[in-house]
C-alpha positions in Angstrom: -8.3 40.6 -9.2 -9.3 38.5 -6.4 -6.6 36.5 -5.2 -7.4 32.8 -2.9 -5.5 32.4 0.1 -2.6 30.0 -1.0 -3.0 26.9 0.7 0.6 25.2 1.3 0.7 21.5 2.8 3.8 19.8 3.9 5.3 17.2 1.5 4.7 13.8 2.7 6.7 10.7 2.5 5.6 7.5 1.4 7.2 4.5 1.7 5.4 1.1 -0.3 6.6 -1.7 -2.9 5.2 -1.8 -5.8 5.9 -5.0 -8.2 8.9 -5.6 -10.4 6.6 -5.8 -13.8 5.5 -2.3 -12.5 8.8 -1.1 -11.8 10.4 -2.0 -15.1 7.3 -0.4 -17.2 8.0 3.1 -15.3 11.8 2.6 -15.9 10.5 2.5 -19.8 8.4 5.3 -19.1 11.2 7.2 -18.2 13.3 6.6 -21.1 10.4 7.3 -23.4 9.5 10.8 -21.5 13.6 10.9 -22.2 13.4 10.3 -25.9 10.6 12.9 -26.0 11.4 15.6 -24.0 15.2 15.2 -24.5 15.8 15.4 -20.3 16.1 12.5 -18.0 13.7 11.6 -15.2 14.4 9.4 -12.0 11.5 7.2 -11.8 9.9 8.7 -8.8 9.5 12.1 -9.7 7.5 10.8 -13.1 5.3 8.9 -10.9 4.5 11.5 -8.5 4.3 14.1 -11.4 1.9 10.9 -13.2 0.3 10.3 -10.1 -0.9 14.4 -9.8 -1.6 14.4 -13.6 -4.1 11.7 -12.9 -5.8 13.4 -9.9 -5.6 17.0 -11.7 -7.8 15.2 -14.7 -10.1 13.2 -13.2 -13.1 15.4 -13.7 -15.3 12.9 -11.6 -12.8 13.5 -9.0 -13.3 17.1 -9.2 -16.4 17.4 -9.0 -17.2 15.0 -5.8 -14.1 17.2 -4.5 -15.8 19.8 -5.3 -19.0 19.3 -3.6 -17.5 17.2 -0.4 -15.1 20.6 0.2 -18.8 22.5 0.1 -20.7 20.5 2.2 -21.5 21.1 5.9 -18.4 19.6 8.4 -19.0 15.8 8.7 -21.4 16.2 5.8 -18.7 15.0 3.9 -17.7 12.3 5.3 -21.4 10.8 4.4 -21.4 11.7 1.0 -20.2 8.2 -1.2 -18.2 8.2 -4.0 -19.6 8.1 -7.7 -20.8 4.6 -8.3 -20.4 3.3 -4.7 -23.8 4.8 -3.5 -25.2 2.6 -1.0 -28.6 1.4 -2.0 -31.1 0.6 0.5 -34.3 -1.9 0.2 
């Protein structure tokens, strides 16, 4: 078996507001991942674990990851985001 070097990166903090309507939906969220799961989650651990979940699935994501990580340096950077190719006239 061929193993990848494992790529650690340092956690970062981030510091926002979000609004109150927000706020009180995740605070349900958490009592229903409660009631599921039978363990009790703070509410920001569920929305980072929500927030990779979301980046982990999104298979259009992946893919434009995929080929931006494969592209010559500063290649990248040029490459646009599904549906926000720039068309020219």
């Amino acid at each position: 078996m061929k193993l990848k070097r494992v790529r650690v990166l340092p956690t970062v903090k981030l510091i926002g507001r979000m609004p109150g309507d927000l706020h009180e939906a995740l605070v349900g969220y958490a009592e229903y991942y409660r009631a599921v799961h039978g363990e009790a989650i703070e509410v920001w651990p569920l929305v980072v674990h929500m927030l990779q979940t979301l980046v982990d699935d999104d298979r259009a994501f992946q893919a434009w990851r995929r080929h931006t990580n494969g592209a010559a340096a500063g290649a990248a950077a040029a490459v646009p985001a599904p549906g926000n190719e720039s068309r020219s006239a």
